[in-house]
C-alpha positions as CSV (number, residue, x, y, z in Angstrom):
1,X,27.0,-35.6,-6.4
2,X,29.2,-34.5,-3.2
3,X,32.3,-32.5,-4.3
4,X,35.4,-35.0,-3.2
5,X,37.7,-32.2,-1.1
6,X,42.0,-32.2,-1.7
7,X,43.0,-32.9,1.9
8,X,46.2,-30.1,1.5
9,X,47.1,-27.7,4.5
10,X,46.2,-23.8,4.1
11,X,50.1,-23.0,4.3
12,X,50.4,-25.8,1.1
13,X,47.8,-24.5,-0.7
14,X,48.5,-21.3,-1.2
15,X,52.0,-22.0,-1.5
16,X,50.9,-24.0,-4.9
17,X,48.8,-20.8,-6.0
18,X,51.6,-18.4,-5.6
19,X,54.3,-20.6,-7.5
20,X,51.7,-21.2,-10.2
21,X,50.6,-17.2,-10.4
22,X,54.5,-16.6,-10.5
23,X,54.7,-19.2,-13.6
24,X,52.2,-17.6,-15.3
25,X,53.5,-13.5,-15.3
26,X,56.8,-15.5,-15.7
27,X,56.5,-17.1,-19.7
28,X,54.4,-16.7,-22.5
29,X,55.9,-19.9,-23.6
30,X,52.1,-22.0,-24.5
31,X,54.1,-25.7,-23.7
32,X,54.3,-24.1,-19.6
33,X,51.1,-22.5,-19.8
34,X,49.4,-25.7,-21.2
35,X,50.9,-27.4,-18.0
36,X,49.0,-25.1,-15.6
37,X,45.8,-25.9,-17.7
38,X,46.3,-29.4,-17.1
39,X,46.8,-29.3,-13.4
40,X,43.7,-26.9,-13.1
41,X,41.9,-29.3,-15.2
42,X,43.1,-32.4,-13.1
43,X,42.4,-30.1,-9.8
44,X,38.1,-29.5,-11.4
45,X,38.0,-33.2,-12.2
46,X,39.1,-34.3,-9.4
47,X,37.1,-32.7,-6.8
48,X,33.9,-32.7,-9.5
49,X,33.8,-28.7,-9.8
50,X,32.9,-29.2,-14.1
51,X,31.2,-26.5,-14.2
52,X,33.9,-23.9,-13.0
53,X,35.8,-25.5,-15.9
54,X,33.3,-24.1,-18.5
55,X,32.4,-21.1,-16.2
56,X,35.9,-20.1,-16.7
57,X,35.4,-20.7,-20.8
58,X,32.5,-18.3,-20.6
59,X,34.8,-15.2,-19.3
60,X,37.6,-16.4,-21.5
61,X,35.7,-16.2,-25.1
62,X,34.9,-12.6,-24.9
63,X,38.0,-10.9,-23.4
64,X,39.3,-13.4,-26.6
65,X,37.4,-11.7,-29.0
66,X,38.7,-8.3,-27.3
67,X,42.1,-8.9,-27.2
68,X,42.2,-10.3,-30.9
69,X,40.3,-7.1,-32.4
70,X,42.2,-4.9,-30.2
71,X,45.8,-6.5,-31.4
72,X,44.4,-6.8,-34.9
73,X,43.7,-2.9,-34.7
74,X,47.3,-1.5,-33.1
75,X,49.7,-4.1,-34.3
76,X,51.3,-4.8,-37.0
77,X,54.4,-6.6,-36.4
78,X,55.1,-10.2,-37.8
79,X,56.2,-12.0,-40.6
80,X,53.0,-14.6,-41.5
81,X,50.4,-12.0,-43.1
82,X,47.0,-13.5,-42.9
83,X,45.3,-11.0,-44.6
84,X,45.2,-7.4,-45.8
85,X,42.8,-4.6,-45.6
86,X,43.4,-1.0,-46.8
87,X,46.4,-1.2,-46.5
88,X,46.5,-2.2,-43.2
89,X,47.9,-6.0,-42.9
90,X,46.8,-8.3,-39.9
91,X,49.3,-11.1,-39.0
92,X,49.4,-14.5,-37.5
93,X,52.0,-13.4,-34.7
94,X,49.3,-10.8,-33.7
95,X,46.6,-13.4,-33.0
96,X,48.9,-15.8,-31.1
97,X,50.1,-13.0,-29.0
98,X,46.1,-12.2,-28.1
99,X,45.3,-16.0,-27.9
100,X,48.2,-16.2,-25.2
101,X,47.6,-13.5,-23.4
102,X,43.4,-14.0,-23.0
103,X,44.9,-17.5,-22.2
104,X,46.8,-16.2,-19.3
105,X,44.5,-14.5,-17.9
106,X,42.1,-17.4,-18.0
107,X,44.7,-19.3,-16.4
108,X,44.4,-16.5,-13.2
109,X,41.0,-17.2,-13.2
110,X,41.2,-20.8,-13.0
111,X,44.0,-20.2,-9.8
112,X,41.2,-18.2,-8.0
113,X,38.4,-20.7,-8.5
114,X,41.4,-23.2,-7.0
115,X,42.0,-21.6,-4.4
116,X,39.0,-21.0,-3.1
117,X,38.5,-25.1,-3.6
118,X,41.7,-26.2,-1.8
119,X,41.6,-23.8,0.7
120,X,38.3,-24.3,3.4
121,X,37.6,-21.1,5.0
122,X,37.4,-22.4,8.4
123,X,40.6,-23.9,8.3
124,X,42.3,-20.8,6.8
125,X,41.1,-18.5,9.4
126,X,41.8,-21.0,12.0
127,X,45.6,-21.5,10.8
128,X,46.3,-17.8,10.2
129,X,44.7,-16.7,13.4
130,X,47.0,-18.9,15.7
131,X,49.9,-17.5,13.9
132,X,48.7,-13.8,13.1
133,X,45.8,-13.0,15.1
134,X,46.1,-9.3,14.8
135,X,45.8,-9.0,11.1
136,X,43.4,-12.1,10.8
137,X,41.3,-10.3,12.7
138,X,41.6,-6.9,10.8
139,X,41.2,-8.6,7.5
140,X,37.9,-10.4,8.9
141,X,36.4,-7.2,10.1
142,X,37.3,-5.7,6.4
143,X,35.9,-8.4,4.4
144,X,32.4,-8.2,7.0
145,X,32.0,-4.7,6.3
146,X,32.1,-4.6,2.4
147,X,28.8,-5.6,2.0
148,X,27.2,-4.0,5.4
149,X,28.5,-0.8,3.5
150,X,27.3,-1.1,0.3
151,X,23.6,-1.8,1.5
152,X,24.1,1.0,4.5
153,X,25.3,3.2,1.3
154,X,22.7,2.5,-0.6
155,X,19.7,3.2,2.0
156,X,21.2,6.1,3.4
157,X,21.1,7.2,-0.4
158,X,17.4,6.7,-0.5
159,X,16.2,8.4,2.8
160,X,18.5,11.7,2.1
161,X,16.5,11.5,-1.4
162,X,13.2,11.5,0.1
163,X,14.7,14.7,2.1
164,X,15.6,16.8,-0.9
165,X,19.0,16.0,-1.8
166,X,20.4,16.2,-5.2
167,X,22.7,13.4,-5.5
168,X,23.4,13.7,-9.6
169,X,24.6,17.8,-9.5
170,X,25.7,19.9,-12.2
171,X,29.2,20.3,-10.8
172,X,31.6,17.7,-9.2
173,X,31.3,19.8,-6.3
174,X,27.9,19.8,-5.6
175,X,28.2,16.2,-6.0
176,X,30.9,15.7,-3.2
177,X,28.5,18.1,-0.9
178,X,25.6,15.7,-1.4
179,X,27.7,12.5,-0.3
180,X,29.5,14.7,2.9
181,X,26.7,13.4,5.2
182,X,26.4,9.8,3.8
183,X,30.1,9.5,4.4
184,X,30.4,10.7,7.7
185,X,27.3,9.0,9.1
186,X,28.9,6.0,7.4
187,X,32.8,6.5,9.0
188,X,30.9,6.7,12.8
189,X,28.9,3.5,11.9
190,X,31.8,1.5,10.8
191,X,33.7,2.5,13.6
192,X,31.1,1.6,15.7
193,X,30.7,-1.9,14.0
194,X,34.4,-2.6,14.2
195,X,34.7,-1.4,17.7
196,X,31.6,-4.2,18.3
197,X,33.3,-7.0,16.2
198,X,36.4,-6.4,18.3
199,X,35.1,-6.5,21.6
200,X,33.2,-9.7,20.5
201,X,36.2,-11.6,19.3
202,X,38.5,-10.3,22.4
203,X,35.1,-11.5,24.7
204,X,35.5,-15.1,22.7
205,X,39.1,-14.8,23.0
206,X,40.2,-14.4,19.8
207,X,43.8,-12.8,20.8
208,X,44.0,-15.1,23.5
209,X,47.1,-17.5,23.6
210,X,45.0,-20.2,25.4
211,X,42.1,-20.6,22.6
212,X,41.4,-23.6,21.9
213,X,41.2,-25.1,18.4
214,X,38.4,-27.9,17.8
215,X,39.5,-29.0,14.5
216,X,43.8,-28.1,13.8
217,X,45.2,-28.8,10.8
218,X,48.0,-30.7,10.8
219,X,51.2,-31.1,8.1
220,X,51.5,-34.8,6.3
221,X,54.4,-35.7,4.2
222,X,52.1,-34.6,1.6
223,X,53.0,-31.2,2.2
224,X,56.7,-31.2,2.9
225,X,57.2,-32.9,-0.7
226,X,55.1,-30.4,-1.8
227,X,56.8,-27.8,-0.4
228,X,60.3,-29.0,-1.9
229,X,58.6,-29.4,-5.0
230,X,57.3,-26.2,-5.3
231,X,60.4,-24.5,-4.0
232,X,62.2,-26.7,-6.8
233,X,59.9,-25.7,-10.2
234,X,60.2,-21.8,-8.5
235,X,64.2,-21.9,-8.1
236,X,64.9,-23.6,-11.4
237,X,61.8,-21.3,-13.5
238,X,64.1,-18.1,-11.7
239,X,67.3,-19.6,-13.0
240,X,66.0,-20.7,-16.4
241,X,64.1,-16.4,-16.8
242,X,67.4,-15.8,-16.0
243,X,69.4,-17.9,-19.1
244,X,66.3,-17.1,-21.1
245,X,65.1,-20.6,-21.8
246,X,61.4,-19.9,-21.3
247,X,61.3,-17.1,-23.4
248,X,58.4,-17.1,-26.6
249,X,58.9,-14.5,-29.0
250,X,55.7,-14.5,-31.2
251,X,56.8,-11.7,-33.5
252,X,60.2,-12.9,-33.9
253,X,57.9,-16.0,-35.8
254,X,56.3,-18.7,-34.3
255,X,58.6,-21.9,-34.1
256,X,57.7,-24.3,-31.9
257,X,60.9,-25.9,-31.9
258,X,62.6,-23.0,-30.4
259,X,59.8,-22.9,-27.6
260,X,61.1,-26.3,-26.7
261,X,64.2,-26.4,-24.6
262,X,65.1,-28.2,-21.1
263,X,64.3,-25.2,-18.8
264,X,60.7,-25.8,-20.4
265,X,60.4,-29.4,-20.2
266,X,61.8,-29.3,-16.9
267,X,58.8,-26.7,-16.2
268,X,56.2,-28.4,-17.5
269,X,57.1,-31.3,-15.6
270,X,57.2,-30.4,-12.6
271,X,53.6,-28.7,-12.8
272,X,52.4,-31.8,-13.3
273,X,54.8,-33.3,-10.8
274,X,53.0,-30.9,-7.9
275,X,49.9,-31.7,-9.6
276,X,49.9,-36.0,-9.0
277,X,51.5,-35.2,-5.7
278,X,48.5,-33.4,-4.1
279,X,46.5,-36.2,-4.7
280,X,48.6,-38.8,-3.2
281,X,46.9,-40.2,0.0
282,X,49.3,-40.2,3.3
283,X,48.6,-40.5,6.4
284,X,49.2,-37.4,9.0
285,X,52.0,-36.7,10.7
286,X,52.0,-37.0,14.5
């Protein structure tokens, strides 16, 4: 089945991503961090990307099982004892702390997968190189040469072996001497390649004021409510870290009452708010 694409802008989408990363290190509050679940939920759904939905489950369960044994082991605080080993008690607040916190970071993970859904790479290095060429450009060449490296690393590793040389020494400093060559055979290549890549993208031209671009993006109304709405849920989730109103103290004992306040309401709806919006169909903008 064809994966139905979010027609958002680069400069949208990543907007979105940040105010939702931001909300996330903000709370530990599980009422706004549920919300974010839901949006990346609506977001896999939508555009029929399931299986990143369970994919993200798979990484989730074991750093769960981590962070549960590791609280279990160092922490002690609460009030709700749910049982008691040598001495050594284990409490409620403990596990809710590790369930949030492996939550969170599943959250993160979910953002990334997002991301790299709402945001086509074409189109982003299209946008960003009419309005930063330079750096474009630079990050380009850095993401090209990460894997060239690795495999240049890795041969060069294997013909200086067949020579003689020791790469697993006795002494950190016979280690460094074997990877001297490998390193510097490695800096002259990569400036080689990025001298190459350069030359290439000036011939193409890449810096050039006059390029042409086939397919520009261009804003809807989509965007420009997004944008308000996303400046919105950011100023008001400042305002409301500020008053405290989207605070969650799990060893202070869990009440979800207290968890639930306007600042977090207000939150969690406009999460979903940004959410609906993106999905709205409107026409471009002229």
């Amino acid at each position: 089945m064809d994966k139905m694409p979010l027609k958002l802008h680069v400069m949208t989408a990543c907007i979105i991503v940040t105010v939702l990363m931001i909300i996330i290190f903000f709370t530990n509050n599980p009422i706004i961090l549920f919300s974010v679940f839901i949006y990346c939920s609506i977001v896999f759904m939508y555009t029929r990307n399931k299986s990143k939905l369970v994919n993200g489950f798979i990484y989730f369960i074991p750093f769960l099982f981590v962070s549960i044994i590791i609280n279990f082991l160092f922490i002690t605080e609460g009030k709700i004892i749910l049982f008691e080993i040598s001495n050594k008690v284990f409490t409620l607040e403990s596990l809710v702390y590790a369930v949030i916190f492996s939550f969170k970071l599943l959250l993160i993970i979910y953002i990334s997968m997002i991301l790299n859904i709402l945001v086509d790479s074409d189109n982003a290095i299209s946008f960003f190189s009419s309005k930063i060429p330079k750096t474009t450009l630079l990050v380009m060449i850095g993401i090209k040469f990460f894997p060239i490296m690795k495999n240049r690393i890795n041969s060069l590793k294997n013909i200086y072996a067949i020579r003689g040389v020791e790469f697993n020494g006795k002494s950190l400093k016979e280690k460094i001497l074997a990877y001297v060559p490998i390193f510097s055979i490695l800096l002259e290549n990569s400036l080689e390649g990025a001298f190459d890549i350069g030359e290439a993208a000036y011939v193409r031209g890449f810096l050039s004021s006059t390029r042409t671009i086939y397919d520009k993006q261009k804003f809807q109304y989509k965007d420009y409510i997004l944008y308000a709405e996303c400046a919105t849920t950011l100023i008001f989730g400042i305002i409301f870290k500020i008053y405290s109103f989207l605070e969650f103290d799990i060893y202070g004992g869990i009440n979800i009452n207290k968890s639930i306040n306007i600042g977090v309401i207000s939150i969690f709806i406009s999460i979903l708010v940004i959410g609906f919006t993106s999905f709205f169909k409107v026409d471009r903008m002229e």
